[in-house]
Residue, then its C-alpha position, 0 to 999 in steps of 0.5 A: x543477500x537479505x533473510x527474513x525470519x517467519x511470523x506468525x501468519x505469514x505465507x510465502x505470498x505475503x512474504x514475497x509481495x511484501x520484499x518485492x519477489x515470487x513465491x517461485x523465487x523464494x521456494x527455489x532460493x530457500x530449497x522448500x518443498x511444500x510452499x504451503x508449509x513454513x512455520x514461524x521462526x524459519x529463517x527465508x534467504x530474500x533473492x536479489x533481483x537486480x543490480x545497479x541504480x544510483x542518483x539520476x542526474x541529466x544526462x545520465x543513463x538508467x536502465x533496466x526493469x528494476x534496479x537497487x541501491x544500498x545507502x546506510x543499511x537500507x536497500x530500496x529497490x525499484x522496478x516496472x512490470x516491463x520496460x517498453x509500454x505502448x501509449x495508455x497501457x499502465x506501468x506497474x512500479x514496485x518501490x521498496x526499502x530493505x533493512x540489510x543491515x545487522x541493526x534495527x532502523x527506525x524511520x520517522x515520518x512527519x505525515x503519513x506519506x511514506x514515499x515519493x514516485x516521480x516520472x521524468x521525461x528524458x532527456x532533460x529529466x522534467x517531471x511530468x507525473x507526481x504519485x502524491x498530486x492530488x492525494x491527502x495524507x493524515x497530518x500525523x506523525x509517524x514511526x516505522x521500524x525495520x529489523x534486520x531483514x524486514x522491509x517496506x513495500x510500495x506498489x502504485x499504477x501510472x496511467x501515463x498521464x501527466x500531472x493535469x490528467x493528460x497522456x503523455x506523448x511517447x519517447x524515453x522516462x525516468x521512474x524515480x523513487x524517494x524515501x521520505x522518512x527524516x534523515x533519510x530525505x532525497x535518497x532515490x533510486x530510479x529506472x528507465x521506461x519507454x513509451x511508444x505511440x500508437x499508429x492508428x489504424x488506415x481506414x478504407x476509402x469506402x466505394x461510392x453508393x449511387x444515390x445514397x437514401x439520406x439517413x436522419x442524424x440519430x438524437x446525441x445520446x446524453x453523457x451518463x452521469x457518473x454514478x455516486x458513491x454507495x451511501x453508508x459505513x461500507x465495514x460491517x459491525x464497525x461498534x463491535x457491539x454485536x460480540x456473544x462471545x468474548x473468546x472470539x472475534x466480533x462478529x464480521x471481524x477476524x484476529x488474535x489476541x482481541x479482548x471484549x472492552x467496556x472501555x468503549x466511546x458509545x454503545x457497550x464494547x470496544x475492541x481492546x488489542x493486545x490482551x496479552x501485552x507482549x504479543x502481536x494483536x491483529x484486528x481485520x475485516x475484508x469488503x467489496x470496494x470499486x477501483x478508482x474511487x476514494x474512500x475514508x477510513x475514521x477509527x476512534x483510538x485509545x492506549x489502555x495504561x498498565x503499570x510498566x511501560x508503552x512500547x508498541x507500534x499500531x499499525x493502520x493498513x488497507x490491502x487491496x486485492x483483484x477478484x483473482x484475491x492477488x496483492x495490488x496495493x496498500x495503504x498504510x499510516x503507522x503510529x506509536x505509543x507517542x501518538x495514541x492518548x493514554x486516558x481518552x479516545x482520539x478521532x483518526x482519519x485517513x484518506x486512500x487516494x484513488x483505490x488502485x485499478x483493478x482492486x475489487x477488495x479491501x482489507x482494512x487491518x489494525x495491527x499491535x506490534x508490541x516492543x520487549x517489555x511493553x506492558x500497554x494494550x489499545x482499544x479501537x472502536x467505531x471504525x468507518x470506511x466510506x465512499x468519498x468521491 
């Protein structure tokens, strides 16, 4: 069974979304009485929610809601919110990669996708649904690193329809998740759903009018026209320039161990993260957003040299929420010290794909991850969130 050991500004949601379980699971697992109170270096037992999984091959039989995996220290996990669907309800899939091991492991991407979903049909196992068709991922590479206990968590929504935007006719498929990280390629885990059809509705043979009074064809409304995407840099303050006070976030942000920079690409500051350079540095800032939509986050980056060495990992991420402010979805490019120049700024771009359905807000956080002995900062500066399609 995996442990988890508490950082600080963790909670048990985050925790839990983030290894694929309950808040009621982890209270019940770990004996917790207040599930507001945890403090960080608690060491949380992360309950096991299924069994089984293993390669698909046609002909084999896969079962369940969820199912799990262990290959060379690493657990992946998949699961469904139910395992029968009728046709057009979405199919909720959680994909994750858990660190069970007693040593650190290190995933090395060669762009910013993280992980592959496939929906198959059975029998025969044809792919009718591919998550990344369509989508773009920043040509970078990438370095995430898992610590005993610590895991990668993925959820995405099937539409059921298939790869040319058509709905699927019902019957029995495979939901096949695949980590992409070099050495690690092929290794998938799957589970199996059912679609049912949708009888439609018998009307009614309507009674006869006598001598009916023609009624005149009503004019065709015309199709609304889709509504463009806002104008504009959605994120607020994205220079920092308006920043009174440096012992505290610029004005629309939140974080932790930010300084105010002259470092900057225009205008007066930047923001510079890892002020002490040995600890965790968080910059965010929540907005309003439509599901559906694509969007483009653009930053400008730059490490901050010190003698000693570079050991840091930046973390890039969007967190999607429903006006409920529950967890829907993430997006989440990760660099190292290789990645980020040490004199100049450099221009990073990433693309969300379609916001998930449902999410209502986006919170687009930069996070500075630094390794024992890690002597580097990195300042950010004018970031950019814009509607694109």
């Amino acid at each position: 069974m995996a442990t988890y050991t508490v950082q600080t500004g963790d909670t048990l949601f985050s925790i839990a979304s983030r290894f694929g379980t309950t808040v009621e699971a982890l209270v019940e697992a770990n004996n917790i009485t207040n599930p507001d109170l945890i403090r960080v270096g608690q060491v949380l037992t992360i309950p096991e929610t299924g069994a089984g999984g293993g390669t698909v091959e046609p002909g084999d039989s896969v079962g369940g809601v969820n199912q799990t995996r262990q290959v060379r220290g690493l657990l992946y996990r998949i699961s469904t919110d139910r395992s029968t669907y009728r046709q057009g309800e979405p199919v909720r899939i959680t994909f994750s990669k858990t660190n069970v091991s007693n040593r650190t492991i290190v995933l090395r991407y060669r762009t910013a996708q993280r992980f592959e979903l496939v929906a198959r049909r059975l029998p025969g196992l044809r792919e009718v649904w591919r998550w990344s068709a369509g989508r773009f991922f920043a040509q970078v590479t990438g370095t995430v690193t898992l610590r005993p206990g610590q895991s990668q968590v993925f959820r995405e929504t099937w539409n059921q329809r298939n790869n040319q935007g058509v709905q699927v006719v019902a019957g029995n498929f495979v939901i096949e998740g695949t980590n992409l990280a070099q050495g690690f390629e092929g290794e998938s885990i799957a589970t199996r759903i059912s679609i049912s059809a949708v009888r439609p509705t018998p009307t009614p043979r309507p009674t006869p009018t006598p001598r009916p009074t023609p009624t005149p064809r009503p004019t065709p409304t015309p199709r609304p026209t889709p509504t463009p995407c806002p104008p504009g840099n959605v994120l607020t303050n994205p220079g920092f320039e308006r920043w009174p006070n440096p012992s505290v976030p610029p004005t629309g942000w939140t974080g932790s161990n930010l300084a105010r920079s002259l470092l900057s690409v225009t205008g007066a500051y930047a923001a510079e993260m890892g002020a002490r350079p040995g600890s965790r540095a968080v910059l965010s800032q929540r907005v309003d957003i439509e599901a559906g939509r694509i969007y483009e986050l653009n930053w400008s980056a730059r490490e901050r040299v010190r003698p000693g060495v570079a050991r840091f990992t930046l973390f890039v991420e969007i967190f999607y929420y429903d006006r409920n402010n529950n967890f829907v979805g993430r997006t989440e490019p990760r660099y190292s010290q290789d990645s980020v120049p040490n004199d100049r700024y450099q221009r990073y771009s990433l693309s969300t794909g379609r916001v998930p359905a449902g999410a209502r807000i986006a919170d687009v956080r930069f996070t500075f991850e630094p390794a024992a002995a890690n002597t580097s900062s990195v300042l950010i500066d004018n970031v950019e969130l814009r509607c694109r399609f």
